[in-house]
mmCIF entry with sequence, helices, sheets and N, C-alpha, C, O atoms, coordinates in Angstrom:
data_MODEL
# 
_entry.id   MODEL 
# 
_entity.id                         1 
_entity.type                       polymer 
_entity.pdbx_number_of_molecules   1 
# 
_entity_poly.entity_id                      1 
_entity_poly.type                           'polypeptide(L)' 
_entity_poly.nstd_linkage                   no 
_entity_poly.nstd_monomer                   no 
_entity_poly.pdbx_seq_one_letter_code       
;(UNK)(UNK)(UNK)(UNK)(UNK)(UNK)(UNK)(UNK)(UNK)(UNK)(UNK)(UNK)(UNK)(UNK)(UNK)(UNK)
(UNK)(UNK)(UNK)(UNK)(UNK)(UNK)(UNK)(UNK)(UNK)(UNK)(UNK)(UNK)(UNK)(UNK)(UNK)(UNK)
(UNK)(UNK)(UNK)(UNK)(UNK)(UNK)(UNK)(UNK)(UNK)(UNK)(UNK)(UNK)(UNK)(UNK)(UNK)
;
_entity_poly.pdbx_seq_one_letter_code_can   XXXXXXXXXXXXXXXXXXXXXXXXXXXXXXXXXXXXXXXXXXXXXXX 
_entity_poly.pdbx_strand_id                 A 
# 
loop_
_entity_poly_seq.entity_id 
_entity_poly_seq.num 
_entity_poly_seq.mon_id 
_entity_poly_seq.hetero 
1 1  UNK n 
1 2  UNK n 
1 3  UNK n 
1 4  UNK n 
1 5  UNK n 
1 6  UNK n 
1 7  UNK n 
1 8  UNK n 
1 9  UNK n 
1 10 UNK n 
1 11 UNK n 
1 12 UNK n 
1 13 UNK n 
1 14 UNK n 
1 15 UNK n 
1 16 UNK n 
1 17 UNK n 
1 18 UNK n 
1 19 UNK n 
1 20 UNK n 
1 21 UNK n 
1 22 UNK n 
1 23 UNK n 
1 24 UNK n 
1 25 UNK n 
1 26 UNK n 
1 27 UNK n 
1 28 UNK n 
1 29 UNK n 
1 30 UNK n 
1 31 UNK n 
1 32 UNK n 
1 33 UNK n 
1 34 UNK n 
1 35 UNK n 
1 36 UNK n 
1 37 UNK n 
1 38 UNK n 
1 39 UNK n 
1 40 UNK n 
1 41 UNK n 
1 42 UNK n 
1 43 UNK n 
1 44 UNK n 
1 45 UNK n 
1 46 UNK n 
1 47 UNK n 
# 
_struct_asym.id          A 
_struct_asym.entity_id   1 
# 
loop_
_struct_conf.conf_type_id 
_struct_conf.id 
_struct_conf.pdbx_PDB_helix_id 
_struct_conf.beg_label_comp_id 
_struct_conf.beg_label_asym_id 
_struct_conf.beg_label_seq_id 
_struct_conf.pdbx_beg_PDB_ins_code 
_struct_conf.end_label_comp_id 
_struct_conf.end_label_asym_id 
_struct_conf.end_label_seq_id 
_struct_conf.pdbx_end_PDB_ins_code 
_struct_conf.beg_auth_comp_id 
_struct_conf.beg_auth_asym_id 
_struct_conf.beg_auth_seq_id 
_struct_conf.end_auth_comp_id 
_struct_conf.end_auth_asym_id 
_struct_conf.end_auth_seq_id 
_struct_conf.pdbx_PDB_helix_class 
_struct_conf.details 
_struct_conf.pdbx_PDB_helix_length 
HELX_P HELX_P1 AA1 UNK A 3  ? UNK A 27 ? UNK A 3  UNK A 27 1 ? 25 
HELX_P HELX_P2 AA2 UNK A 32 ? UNK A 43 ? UNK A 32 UNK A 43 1 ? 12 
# 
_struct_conf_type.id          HELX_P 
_struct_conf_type.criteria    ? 
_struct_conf_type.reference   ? 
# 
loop_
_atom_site.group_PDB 
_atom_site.id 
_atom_site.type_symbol 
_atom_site.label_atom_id 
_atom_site.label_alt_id 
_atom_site.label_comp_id 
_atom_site.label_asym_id 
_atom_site.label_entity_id 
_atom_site.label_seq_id 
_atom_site.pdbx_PDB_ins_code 
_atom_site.Cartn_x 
_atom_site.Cartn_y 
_atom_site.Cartn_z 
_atom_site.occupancy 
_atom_site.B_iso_or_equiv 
_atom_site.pdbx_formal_charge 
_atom_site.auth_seq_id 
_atom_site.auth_comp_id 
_atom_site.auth_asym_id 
_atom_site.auth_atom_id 
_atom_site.pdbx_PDB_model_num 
ATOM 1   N N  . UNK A 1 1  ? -32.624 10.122 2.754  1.00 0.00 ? 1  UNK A N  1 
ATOM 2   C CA . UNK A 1 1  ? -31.555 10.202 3.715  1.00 0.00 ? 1  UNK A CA 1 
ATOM 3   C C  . UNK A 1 1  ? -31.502 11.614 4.305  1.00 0.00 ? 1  UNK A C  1 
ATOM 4   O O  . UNK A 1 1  ? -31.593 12.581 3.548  1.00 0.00 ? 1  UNK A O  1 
ATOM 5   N N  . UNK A 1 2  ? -31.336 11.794 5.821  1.00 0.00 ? 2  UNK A N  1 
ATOM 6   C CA . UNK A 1 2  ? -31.371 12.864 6.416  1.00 0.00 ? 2  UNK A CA 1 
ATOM 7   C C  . UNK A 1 2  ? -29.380 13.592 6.153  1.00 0.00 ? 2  UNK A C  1 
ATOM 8   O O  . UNK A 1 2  ? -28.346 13.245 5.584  1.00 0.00 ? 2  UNK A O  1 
ATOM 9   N N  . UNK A 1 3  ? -29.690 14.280 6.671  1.00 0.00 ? 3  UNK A N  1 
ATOM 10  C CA . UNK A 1 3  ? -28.290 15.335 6.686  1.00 0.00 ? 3  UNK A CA 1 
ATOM 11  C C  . UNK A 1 3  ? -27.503 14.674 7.154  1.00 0.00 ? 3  UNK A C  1 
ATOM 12  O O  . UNK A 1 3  ? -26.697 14.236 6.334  1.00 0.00 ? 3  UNK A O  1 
ATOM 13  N N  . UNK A 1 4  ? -27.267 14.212 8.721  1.00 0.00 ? 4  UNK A N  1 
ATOM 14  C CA . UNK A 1 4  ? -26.575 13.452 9.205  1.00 0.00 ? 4  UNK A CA 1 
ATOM 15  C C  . UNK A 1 4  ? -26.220 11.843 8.761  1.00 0.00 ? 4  UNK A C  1 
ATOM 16  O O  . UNK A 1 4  ? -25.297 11.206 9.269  1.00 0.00 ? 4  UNK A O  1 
ATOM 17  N N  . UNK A 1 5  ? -26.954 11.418 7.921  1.00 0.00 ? 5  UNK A N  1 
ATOM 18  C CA . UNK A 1 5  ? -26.752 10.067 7.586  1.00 0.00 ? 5  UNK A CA 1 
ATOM 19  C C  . UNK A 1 5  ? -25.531 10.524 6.564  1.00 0.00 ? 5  UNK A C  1 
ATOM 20  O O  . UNK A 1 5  ? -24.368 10.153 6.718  1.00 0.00 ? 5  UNK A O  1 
ATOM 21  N N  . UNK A 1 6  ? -25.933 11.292 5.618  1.00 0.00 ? 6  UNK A N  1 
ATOM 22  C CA . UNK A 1 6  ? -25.199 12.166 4.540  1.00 0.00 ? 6  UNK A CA 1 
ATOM 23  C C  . UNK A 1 6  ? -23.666 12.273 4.743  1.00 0.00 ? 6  UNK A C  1 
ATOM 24  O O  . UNK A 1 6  ? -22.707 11.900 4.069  1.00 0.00 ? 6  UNK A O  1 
ATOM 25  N N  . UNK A 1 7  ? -23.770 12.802 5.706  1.00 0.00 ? 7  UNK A N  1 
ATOM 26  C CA . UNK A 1 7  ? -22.442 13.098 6.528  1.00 0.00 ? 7  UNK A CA 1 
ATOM 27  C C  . UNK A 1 7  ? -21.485 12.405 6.865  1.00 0.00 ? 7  UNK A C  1 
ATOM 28  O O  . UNK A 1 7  ? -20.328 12.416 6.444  1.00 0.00 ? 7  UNK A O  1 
ATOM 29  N N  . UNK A 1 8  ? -22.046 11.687 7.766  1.00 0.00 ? 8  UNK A N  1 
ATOM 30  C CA . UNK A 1 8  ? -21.488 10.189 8.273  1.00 0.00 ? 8  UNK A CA 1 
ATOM 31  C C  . UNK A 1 8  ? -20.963 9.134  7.045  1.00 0.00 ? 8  UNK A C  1 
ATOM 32  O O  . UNK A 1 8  ? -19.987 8.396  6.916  1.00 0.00 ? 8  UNK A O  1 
ATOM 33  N N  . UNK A 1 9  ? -21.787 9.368  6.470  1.00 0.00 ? 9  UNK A N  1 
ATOM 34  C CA . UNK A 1 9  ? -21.552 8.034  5.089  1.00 0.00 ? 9  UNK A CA 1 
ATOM 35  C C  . UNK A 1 9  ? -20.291 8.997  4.317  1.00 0.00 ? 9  UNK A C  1 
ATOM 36  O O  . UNK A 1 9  ? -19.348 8.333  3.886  1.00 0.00 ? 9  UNK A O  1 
ATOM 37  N N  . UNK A 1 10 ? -20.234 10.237 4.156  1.00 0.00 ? 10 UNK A N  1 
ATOM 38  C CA . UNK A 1 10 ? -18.789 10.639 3.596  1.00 0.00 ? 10 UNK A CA 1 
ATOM 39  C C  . UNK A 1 10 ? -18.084 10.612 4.415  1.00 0.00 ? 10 UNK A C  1 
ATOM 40  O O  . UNK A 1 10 ? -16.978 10.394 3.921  1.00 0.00 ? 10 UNK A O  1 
ATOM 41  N N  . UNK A 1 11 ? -18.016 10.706 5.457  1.00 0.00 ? 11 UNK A N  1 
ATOM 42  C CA . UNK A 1 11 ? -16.847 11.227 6.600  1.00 0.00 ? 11 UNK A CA 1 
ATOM 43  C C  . UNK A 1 11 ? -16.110 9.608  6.235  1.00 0.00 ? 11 UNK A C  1 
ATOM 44  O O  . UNK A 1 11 ? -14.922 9.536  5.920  1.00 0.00 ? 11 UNK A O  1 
ATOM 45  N N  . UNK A 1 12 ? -16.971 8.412  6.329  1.00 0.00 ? 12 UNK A N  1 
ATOM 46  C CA . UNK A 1 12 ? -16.482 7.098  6.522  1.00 0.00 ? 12 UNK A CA 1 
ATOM 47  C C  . UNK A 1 12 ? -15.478 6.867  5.066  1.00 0.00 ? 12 UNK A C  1 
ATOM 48  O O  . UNK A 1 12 ? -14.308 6.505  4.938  1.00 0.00 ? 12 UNK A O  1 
ATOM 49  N N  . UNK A 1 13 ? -16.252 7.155  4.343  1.00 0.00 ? 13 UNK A N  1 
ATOM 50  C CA . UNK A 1 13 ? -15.855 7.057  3.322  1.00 0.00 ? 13 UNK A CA 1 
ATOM 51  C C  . UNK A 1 13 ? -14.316 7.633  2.946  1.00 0.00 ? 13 UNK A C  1 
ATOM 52  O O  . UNK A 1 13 ? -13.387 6.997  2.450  1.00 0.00 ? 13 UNK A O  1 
ATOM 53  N N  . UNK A 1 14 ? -14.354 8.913  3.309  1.00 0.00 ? 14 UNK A N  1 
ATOM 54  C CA . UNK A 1 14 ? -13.100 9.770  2.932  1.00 0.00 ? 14 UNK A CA 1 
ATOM 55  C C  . UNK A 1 14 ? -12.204 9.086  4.434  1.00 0.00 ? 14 UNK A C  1 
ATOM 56  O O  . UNK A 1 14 ? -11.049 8.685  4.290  1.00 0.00 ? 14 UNK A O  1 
ATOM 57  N N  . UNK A 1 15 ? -12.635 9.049  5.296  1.00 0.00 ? 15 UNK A N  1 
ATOM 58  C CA . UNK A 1 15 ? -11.486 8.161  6.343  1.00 0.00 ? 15 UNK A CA 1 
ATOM 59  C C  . UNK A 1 15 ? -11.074 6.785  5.782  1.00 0.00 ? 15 UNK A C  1 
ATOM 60  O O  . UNK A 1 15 ? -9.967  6.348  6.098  1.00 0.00 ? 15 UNK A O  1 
ATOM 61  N N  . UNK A 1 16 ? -12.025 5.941  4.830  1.00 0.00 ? 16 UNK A N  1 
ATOM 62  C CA . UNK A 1 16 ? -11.465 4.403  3.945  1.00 0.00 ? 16 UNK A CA 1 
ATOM 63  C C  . UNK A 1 16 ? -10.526 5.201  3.055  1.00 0.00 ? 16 UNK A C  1 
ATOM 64  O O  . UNK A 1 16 ? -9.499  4.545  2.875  1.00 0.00 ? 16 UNK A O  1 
ATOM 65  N N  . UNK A 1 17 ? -10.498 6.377  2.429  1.00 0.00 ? 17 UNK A N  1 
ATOM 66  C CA . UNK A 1 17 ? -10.051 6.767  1.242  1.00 0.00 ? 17 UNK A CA 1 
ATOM 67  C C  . UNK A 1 17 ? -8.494  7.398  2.126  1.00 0.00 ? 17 UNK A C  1 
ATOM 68  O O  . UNK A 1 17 ? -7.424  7.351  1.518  1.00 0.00 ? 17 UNK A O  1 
ATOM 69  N N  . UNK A 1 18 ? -8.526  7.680  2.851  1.00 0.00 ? 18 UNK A N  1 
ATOM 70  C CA . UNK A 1 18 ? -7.246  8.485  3.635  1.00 0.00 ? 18 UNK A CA 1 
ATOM 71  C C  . UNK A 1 18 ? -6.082  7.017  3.905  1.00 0.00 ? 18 UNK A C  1 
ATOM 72  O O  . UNK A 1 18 ? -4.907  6.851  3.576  1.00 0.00 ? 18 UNK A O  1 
ATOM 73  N N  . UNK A 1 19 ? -7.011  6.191  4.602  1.00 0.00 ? 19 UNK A N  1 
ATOM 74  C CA . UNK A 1 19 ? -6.184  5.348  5.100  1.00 0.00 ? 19 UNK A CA 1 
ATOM 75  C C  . UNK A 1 19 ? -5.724  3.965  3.782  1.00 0.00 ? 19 UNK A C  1 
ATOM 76  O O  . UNK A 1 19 ? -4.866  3.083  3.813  1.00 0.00 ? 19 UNK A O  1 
ATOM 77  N N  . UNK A 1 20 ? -6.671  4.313  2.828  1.00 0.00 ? 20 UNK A N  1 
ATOM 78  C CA . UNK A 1 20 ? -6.240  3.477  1.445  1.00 0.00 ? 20 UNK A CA 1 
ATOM 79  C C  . UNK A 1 20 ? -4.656  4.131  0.679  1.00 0.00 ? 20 UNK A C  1 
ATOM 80  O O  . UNK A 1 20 ? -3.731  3.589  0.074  1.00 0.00 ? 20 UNK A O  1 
ATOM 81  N N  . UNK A 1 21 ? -4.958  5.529  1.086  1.00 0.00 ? 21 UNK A N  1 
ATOM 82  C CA . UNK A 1 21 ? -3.841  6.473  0.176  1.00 0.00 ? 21 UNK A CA 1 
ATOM 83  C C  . UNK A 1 21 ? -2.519  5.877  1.811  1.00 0.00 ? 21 UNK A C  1 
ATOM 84  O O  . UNK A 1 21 ? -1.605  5.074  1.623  1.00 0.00 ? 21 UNK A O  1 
ATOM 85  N N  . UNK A 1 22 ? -2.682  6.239  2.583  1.00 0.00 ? 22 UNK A N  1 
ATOM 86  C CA . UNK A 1 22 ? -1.754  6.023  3.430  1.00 0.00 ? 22 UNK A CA 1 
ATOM 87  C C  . UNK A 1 22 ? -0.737  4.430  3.180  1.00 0.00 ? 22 UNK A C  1 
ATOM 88  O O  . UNK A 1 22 ? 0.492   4.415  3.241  1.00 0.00 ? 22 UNK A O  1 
ATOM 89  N N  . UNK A 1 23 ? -1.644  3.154  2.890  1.00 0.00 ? 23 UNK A N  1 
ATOM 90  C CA . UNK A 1 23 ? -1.368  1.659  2.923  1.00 0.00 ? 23 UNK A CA 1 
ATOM 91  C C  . UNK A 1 23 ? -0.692  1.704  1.507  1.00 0.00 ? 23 UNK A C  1 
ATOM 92  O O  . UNK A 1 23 ? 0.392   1.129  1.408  1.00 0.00 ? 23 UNK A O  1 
ATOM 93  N N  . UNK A 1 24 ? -1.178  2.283  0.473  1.00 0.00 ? 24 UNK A N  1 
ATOM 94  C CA . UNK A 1 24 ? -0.406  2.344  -1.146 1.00 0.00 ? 24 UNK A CA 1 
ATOM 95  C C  . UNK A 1 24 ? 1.108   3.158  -0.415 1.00 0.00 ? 24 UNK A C  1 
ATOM 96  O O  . UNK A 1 24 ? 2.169   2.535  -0.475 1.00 0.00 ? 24 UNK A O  1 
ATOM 97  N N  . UNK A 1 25 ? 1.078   4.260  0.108  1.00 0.00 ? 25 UNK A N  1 
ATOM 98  C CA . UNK A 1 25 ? 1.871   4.962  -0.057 1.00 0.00 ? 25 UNK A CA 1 
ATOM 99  C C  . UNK A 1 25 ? 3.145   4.481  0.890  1.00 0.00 ? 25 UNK A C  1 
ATOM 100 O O  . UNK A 1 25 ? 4.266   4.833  0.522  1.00 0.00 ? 25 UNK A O  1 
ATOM 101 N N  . UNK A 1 26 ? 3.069   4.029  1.580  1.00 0.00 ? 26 UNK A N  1 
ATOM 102 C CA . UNK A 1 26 ? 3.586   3.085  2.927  1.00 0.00 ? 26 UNK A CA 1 
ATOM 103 C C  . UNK A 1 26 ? 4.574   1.831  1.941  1.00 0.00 ? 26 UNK A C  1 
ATOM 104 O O  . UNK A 1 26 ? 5.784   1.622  1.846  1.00 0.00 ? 26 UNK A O  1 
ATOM 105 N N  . UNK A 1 27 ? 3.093   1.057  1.191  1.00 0.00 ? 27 UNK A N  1 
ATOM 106 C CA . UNK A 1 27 ? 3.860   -0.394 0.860  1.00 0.00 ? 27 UNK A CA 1 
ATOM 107 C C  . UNK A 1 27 ? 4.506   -0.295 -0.523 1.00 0.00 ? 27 UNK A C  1 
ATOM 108 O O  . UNK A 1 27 ? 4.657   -1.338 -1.159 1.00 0.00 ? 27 UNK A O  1 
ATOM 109 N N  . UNK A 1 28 ? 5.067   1.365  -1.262 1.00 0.00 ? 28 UNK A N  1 
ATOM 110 C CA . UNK A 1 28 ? 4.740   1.303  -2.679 1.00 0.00 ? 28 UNK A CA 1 
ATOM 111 C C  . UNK A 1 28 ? 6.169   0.763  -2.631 1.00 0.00 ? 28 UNK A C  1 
ATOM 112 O O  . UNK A 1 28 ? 6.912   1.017  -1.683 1.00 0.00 ? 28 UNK A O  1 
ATOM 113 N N  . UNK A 1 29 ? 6.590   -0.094 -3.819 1.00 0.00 ? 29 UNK A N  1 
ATOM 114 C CA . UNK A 1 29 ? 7.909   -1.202 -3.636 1.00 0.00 ? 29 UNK A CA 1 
ATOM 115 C C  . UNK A 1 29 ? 9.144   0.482  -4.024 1.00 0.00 ? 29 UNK A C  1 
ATOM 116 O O  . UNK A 1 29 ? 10.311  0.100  -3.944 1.00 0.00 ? 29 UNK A O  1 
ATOM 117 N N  . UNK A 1 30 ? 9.096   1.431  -4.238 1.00 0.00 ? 30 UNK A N  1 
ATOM 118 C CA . UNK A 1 30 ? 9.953   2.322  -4.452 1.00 0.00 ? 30 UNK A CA 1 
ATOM 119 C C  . UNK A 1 30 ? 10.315  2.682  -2.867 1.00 0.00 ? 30 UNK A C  1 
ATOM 120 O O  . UNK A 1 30 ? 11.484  3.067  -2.834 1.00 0.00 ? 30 UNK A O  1 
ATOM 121 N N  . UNK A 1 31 ? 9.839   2.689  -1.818 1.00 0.00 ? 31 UNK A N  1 
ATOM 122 C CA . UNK A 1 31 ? 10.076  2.854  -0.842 1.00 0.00 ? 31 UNK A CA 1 
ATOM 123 C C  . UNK A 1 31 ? 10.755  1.570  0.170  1.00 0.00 ? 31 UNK A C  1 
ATOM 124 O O  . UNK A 1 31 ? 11.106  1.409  1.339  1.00 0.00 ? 31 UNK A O  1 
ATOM 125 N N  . UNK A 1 32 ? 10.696  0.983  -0.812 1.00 0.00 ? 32 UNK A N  1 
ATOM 126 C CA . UNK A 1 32 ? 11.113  -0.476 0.056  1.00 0.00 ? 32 UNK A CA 1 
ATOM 127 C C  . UNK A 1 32 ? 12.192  -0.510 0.781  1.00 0.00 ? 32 UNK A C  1 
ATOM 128 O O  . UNK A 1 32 ? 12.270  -1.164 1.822  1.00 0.00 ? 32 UNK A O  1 
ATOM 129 N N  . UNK A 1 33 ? 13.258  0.292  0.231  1.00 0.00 ? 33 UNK A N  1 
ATOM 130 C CA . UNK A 1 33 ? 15.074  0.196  0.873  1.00 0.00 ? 33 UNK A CA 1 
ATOM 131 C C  . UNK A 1 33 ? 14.832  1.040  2.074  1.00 0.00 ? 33 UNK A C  1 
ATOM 132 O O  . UNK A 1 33 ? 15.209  0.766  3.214  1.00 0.00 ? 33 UNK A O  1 
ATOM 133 N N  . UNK A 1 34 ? 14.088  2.217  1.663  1.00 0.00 ? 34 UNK A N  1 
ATOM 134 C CA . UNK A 1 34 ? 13.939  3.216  2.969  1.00 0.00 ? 34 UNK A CA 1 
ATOM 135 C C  . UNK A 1 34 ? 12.900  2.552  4.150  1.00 0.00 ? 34 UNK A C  1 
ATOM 136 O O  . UNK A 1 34 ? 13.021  2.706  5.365  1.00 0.00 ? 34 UNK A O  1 
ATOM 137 N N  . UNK A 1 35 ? 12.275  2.089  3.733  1.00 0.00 ? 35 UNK A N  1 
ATOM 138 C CA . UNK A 1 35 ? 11.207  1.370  5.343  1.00 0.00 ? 35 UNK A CA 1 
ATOM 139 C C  . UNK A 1 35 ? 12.662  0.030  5.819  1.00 0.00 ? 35 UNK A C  1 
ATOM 140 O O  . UNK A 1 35 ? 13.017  -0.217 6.972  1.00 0.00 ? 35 UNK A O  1 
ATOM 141 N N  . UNK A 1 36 ? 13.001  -0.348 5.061  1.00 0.00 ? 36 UNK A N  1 
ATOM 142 C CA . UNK A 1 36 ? 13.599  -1.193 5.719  1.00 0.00 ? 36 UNK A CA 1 
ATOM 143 C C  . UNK A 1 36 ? 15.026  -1.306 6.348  1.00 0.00 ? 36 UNK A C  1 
ATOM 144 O O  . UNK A 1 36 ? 15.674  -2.237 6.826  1.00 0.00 ? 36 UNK A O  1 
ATOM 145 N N  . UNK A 1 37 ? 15.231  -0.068 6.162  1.00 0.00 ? 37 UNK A N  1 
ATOM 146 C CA . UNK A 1 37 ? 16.899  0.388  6.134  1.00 0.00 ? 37 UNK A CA 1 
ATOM 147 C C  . UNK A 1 37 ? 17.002  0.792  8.048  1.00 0.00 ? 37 UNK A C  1 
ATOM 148 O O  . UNK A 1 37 ? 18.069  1.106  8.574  1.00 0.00 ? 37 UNK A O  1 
ATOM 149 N N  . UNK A 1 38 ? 15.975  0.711  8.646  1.00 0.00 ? 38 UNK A N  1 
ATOM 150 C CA . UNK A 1 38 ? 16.308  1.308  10.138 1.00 0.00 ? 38 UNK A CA 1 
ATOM 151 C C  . UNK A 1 38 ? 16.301  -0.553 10.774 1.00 0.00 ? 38 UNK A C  1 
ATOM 152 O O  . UNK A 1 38 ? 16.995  -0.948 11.712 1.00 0.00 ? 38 UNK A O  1 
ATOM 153 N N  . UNK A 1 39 ? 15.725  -1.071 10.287 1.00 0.00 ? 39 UNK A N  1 
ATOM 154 C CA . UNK A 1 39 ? 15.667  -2.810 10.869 1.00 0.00 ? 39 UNK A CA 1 
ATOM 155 C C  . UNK A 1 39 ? 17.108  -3.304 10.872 1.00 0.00 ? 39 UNK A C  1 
ATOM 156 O O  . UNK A 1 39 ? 17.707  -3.830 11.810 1.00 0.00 ? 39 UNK A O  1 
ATOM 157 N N  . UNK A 1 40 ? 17.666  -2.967 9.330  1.00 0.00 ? 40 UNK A N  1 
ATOM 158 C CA . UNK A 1 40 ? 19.259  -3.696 9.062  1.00 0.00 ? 40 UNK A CA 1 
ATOM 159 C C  . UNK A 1 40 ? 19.979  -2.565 10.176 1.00 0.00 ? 40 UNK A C  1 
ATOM 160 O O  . UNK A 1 40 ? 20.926  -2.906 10.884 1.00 0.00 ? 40 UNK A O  1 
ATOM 161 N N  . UNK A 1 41 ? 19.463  -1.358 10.213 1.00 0.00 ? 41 UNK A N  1 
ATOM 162 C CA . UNK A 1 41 ? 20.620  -0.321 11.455 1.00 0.00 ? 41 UNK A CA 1 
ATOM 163 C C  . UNK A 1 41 ? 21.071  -0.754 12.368 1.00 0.00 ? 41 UNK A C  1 
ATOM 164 O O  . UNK A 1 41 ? 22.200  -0.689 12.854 1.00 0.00 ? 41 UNK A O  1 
ATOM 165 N N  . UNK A 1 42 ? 19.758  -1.456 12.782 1.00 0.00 ? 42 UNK A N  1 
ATOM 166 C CA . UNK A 1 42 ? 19.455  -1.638 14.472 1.00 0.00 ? 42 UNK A CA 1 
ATOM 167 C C  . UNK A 1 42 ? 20.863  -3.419 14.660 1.00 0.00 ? 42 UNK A C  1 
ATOM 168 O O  . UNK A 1 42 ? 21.579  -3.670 15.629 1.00 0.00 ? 42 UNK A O  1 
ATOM 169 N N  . UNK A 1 43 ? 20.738  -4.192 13.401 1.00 0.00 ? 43 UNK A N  1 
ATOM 170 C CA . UNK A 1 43 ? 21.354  -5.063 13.456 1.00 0.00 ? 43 UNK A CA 1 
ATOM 171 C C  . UNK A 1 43 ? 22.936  -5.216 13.258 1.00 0.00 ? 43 UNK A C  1 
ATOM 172 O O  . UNK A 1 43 ? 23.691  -6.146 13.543 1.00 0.00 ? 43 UNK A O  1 
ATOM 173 N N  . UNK A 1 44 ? 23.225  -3.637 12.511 1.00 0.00 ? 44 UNK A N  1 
ATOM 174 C CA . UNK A 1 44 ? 24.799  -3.803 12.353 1.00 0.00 ? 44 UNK A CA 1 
ATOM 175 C C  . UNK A 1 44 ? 25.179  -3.600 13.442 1.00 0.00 ? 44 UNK A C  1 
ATOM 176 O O  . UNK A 1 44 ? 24.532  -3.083 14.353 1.00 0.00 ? 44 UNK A O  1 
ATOM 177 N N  . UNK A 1 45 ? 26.774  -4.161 13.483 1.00 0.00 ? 45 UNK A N  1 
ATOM 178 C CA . UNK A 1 45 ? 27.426  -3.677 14.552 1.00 0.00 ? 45 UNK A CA 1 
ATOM 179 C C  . UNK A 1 45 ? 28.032  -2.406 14.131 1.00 0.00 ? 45 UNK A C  1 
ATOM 180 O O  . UNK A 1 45 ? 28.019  -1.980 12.976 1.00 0.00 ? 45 UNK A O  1 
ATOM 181 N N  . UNK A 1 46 ? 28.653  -1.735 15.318 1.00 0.00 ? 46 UNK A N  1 
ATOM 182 C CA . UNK A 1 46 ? 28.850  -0.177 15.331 1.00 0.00 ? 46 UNK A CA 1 
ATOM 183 C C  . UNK A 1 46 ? 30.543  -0.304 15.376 1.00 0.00 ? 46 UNK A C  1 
ATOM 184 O O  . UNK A 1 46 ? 31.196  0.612  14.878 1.00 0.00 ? 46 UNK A O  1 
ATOM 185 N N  . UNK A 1 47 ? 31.194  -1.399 15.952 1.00 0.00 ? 47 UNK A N  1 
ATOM 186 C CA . UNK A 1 47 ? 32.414  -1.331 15.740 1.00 0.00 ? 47 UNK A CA 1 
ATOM 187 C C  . UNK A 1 47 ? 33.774  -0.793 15.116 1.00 0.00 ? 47 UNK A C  1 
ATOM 188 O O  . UNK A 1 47 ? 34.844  -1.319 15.423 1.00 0.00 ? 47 UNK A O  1 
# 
């Protein structure tokens, strides 16, 4: 394998590995009230 193949094959790799840490960290169920807490906002009334 040349240099550039080298390269490419980590770059891909650590971009699967970035966006794996991003999807855990996004869906982890401890965060659940906070991702979902601007959806119920948008639905209360302000009255």
């Amino acid at each position: 394998m040349t240099f550039p193949e080298i390269a490419y094959t980590l770059f891909t790799f650590s971009l699967a590995a970035v966006m794996a840490g991003i999807i855990a960290y996004y869906f982890n169920p401890k965060r659940k009230q906070q991702v979902e807490e601007p959806k119920y906002r948008m639905l209360r009334n302000d009255e």
